[in-house]
Structures are given as C-alpha cells and as structure tokens.
N, C-alpha and C positions, 0 to 999 in steps of 0.2 A: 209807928205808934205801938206802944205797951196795949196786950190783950190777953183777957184771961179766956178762956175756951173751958165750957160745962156741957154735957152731954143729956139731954133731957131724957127722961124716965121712960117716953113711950117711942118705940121704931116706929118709923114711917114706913108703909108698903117695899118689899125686896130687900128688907132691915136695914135701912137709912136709917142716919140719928140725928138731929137738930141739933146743931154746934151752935150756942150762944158766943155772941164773939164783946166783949166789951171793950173799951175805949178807957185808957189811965186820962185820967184828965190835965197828967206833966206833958202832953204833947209828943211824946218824944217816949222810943223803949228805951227798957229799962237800963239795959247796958249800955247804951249811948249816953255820953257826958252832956248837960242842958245846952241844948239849941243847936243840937251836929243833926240831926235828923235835916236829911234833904229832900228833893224830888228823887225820883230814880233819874231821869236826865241827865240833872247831876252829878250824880255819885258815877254814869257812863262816861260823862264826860273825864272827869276827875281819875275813874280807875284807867283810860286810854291814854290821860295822858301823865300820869304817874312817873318822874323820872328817880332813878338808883339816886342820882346826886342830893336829892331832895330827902329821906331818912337816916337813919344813921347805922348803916349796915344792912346783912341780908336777910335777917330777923324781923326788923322794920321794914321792912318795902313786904315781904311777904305778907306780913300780919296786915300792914295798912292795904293791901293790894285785893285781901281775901273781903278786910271791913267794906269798902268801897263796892266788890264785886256782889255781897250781900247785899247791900243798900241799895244796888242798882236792881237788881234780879229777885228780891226780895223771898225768897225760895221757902221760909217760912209761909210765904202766901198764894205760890202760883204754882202749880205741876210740873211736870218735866217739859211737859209738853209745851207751855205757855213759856219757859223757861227758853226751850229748844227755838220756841218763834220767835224770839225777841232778838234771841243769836243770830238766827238767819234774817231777820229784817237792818237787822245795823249790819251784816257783812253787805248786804241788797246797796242800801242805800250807800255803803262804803264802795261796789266796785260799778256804781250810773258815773255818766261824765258829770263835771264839776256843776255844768248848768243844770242839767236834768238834777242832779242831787238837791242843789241848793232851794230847787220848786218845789220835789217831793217832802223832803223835811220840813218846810214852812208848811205843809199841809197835815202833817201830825200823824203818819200813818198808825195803825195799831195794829198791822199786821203786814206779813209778805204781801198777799192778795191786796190790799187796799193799795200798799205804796205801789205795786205794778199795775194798778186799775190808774192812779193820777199819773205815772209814766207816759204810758200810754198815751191817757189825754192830753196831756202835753204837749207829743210828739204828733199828734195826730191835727189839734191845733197848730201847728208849724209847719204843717204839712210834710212831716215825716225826712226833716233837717238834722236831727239830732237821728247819732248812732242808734239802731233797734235795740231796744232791750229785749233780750231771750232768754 
C-alpha cells in the first residue's frame, strides 16, 4: 500500500518522532501497476519459484526477481532484523521433513521460535517418531 510518512512537530522522550503513516486509498503503491499488489506469501512463493524461461532475458528475471523479493520482504517496512527472521524462518521450515513442514506452515509461524515451539509439539505428540529437530 501507497504511504505518505510526516514527522510531527514535537520528539517523544530519547528524541523519538511520531511518523504518521497514511493509507492511498488506490489499494495498491504507487509504482505497482492496479491490482499487482499481493500478500508477502505470495510474492515468496512467486520469487522461489521464478524460472529464466519465463522473462525475456537477464534484465527481466533480474528486475522481476528483485520486484517480487520487495513485495515479499517488504523492507520499506521491516528492519534488517525482521528481514533477516523471515530469511531464516522459510530456510527453518525449508530444511523439517516433508510431514513436519507441511504441519508447521499450516500453522502460520511468524517467527523461527514459534515454528520450532509447533515442531516440537508435533513431534512430542507422536511420541518423538519424526527426525529431532535441532
């Protein structure tokens, strides 16, 4: 979503500043052409499976590779660090076996910790049949 960002007049305690965030009402940023705007899910899934055959040269696959990897990662709105979790939670749930993965992602983790806390249960409910996750 399109947002303009204004800094209010007065710092908060430690010089914090009040970033007003607005909402365009086209649904959709700016530079996105109407109705491309996705979930981040999405645009993960989309940028992983991305193939060369599918653009028209290495200009396109880059450019579409870099769009998609924004729209997933959204880095205009998250830190390096929320950034860096999101990396390491889809590598997480990319190297569980096929069952344990398919349980964890139907559970929506939002972080490393979370998806290796429903692992766990899991495996613990199954009385510890599926590979340990460490």
């Amino acid at each position: 979503m399109a947002a303009r960002s204004t800094v209010a007049a007065q710092p908060l305690p430690e010089e914090l500043f009040i970033v007003k965030v607005e909402e365009d009402s086209l649904g959709g940023r700016e530079s996105d052409p109407p109705g491309a705007w996705q979930d981040p899910e999405t645009s993960r899934q989309q940028f992983r499976q991305l193939r060369y055959q599918e653009v028209d040269g290495p200009e396109e696959a880059l450019s579409r590779l870099r769009e998609l990897c924004r729209r997933w990662l959204r880095p205009e709105m998250r830190s390096k660090e929320q950034i860096l979790e999101l990396l390491v939670l889809e590598q997480f749930l990319t190297i569980l076996p096929d069952e344990l993965q398919a349980w964890v992602r139907d559970h929506c983790p939002e972080s490393g910790e979370e998806a290796a806390a429903v692992a766990r249960a899991l495996q613990r409910a199954l009385g510890g049949t599926l590979p340990p996750v460490r």
